[in-house]
N, C-alpha and C positions, 0 to 999 in steps of 0.2 A: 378797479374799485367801482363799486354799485352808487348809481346814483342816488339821492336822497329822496325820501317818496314824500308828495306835497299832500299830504290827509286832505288838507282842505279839497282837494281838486278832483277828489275821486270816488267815484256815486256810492249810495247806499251798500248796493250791493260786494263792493269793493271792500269796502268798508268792514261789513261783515264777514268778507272769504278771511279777512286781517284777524280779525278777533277770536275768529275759529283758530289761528293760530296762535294766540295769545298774545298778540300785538296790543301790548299796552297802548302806543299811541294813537292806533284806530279804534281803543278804545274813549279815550279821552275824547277824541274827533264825535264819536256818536252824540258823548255825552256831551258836548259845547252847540253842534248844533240843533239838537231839539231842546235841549234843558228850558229854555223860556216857554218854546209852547208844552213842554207837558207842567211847569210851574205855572202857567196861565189857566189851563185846563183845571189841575188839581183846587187852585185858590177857586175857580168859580165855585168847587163842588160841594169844600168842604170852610170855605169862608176864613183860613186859617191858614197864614205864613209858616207858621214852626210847624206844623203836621203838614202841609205841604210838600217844604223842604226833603222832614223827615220819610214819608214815603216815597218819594222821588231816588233820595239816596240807597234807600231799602231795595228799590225797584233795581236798581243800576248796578248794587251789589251781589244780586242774586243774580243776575244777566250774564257779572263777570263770572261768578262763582259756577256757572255753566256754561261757561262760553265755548268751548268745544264741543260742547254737543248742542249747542242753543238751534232748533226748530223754527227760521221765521219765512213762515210761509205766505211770502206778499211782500207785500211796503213795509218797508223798515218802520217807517212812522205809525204804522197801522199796529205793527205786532208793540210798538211800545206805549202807544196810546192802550192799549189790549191789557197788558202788563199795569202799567197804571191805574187802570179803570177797577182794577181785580183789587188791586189793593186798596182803592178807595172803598170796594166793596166788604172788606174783608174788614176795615177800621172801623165800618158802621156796623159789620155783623157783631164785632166783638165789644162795641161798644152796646150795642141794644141786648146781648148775653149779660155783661155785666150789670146793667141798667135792671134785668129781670131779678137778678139776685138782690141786687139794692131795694127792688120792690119787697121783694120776697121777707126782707129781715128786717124791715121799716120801722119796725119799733125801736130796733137795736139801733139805726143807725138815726134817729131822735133822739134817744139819751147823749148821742154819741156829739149830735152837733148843738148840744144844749154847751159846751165848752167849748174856750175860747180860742184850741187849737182842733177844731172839729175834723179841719182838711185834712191832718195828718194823721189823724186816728181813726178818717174815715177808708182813709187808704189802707192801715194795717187792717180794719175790721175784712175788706175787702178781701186783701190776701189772706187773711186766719180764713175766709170761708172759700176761698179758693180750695186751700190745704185742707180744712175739715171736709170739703165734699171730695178728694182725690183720695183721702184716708176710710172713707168709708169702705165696709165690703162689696169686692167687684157687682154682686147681683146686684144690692143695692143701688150701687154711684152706678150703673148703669142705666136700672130705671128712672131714680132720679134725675139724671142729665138726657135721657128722650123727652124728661116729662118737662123738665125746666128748659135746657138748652133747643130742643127738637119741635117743644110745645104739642106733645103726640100727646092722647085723653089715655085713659088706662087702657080704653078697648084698643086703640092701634097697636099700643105698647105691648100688651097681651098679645096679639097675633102678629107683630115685627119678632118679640119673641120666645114664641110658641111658649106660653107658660100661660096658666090660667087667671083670670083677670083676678080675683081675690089675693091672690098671690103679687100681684103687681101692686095693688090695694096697697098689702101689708108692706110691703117693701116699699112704699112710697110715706105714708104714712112713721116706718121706723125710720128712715131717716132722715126726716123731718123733724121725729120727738129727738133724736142723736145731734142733728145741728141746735137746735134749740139749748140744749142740753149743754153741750160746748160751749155756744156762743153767745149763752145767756151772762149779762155782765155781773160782776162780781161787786 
């Protein structure tokens, strides 16, 4: 009978050949001892325990969820510091996306915090214009979203894709007057 393998006592790299095999408890091991520095790191960046948390676990998840094939090329700390750092990137990109859209339908969303459950309706308004811009037609919700999400002018969007800029024009313009149209309140 095999001796019992002491996680604590056995380097990074060890550690990893474990996980490649789906050793839950060299999983666990990763995740106890760096959990405080990348939760220290995360609070410096993003100022906030529960999205901290929540990207940490997100980060760990996706880890396990490829852990047979996981690529870490270095220091273990290095690739999860890496891994982290992405996602903090990725919370700020989809926060400033979102944030452009809230710009975007400012009047809409003024009527909306004129009541006294504003948060919650500003959340649905949110997601109705998520859905009204994925409903649009593909040409459309595509220039659309270079021009919102990408922040490309008509001319880049025009020769990203190869269509002539008037065209981009209209297409940007229709569903503009189509979300309005939609999301104009009743």
């Amino acid at each position: 009978m095999g001796q019992a393998i002491d996680y604590k006592q056995l380097s990074d790299a060890d550690l990893v050949l474990q996980l490649r095999h789906s050793d839950d408890a060299a999983f666990i091991e990763i995740f106890e001892r760096y959990y405080i520095l990348l939760f220290s790191f995360t609070c410096r960046r993003l100022n906030d325990k529960e999205i901290s948390k929540d990207l940490i676990h997100d980060a760990f998840a996706d880890i396990w969820e490829k852990r047979t094939t996981v690529n870490i090329p270095g220091e273990l700390i290095a690739f999860l510091f890496t891994v982290v750092k992405n996602r903090i990137l990725d919370h700020y990109k989809h926060k400033k996306i979102t944030q452009k859209y809230a710009e975007n339908f400012q009047p809409y969303l003024d009527q909306v915090q004129n009541s006294t459950d504003h948060l919650v309706r500003q959340h649905d308004l949110q997601s109705l214009i998520e859905k009204e811009i994925a409903a649009l037609p593909e040409k459309m919700r595509t220039v659309f979203e270079l021009s919102r999400k990408n922040a490309m002018n008509r001319q880049e969007i025009s020769q990203h894709l190869g269509m002539p800029e008037n065209t981009v024009k209209t297409n940007l313009q229709r569903s503009l007057k189509i979300l309005r149209g939609k999301l104009r309140p009743e």
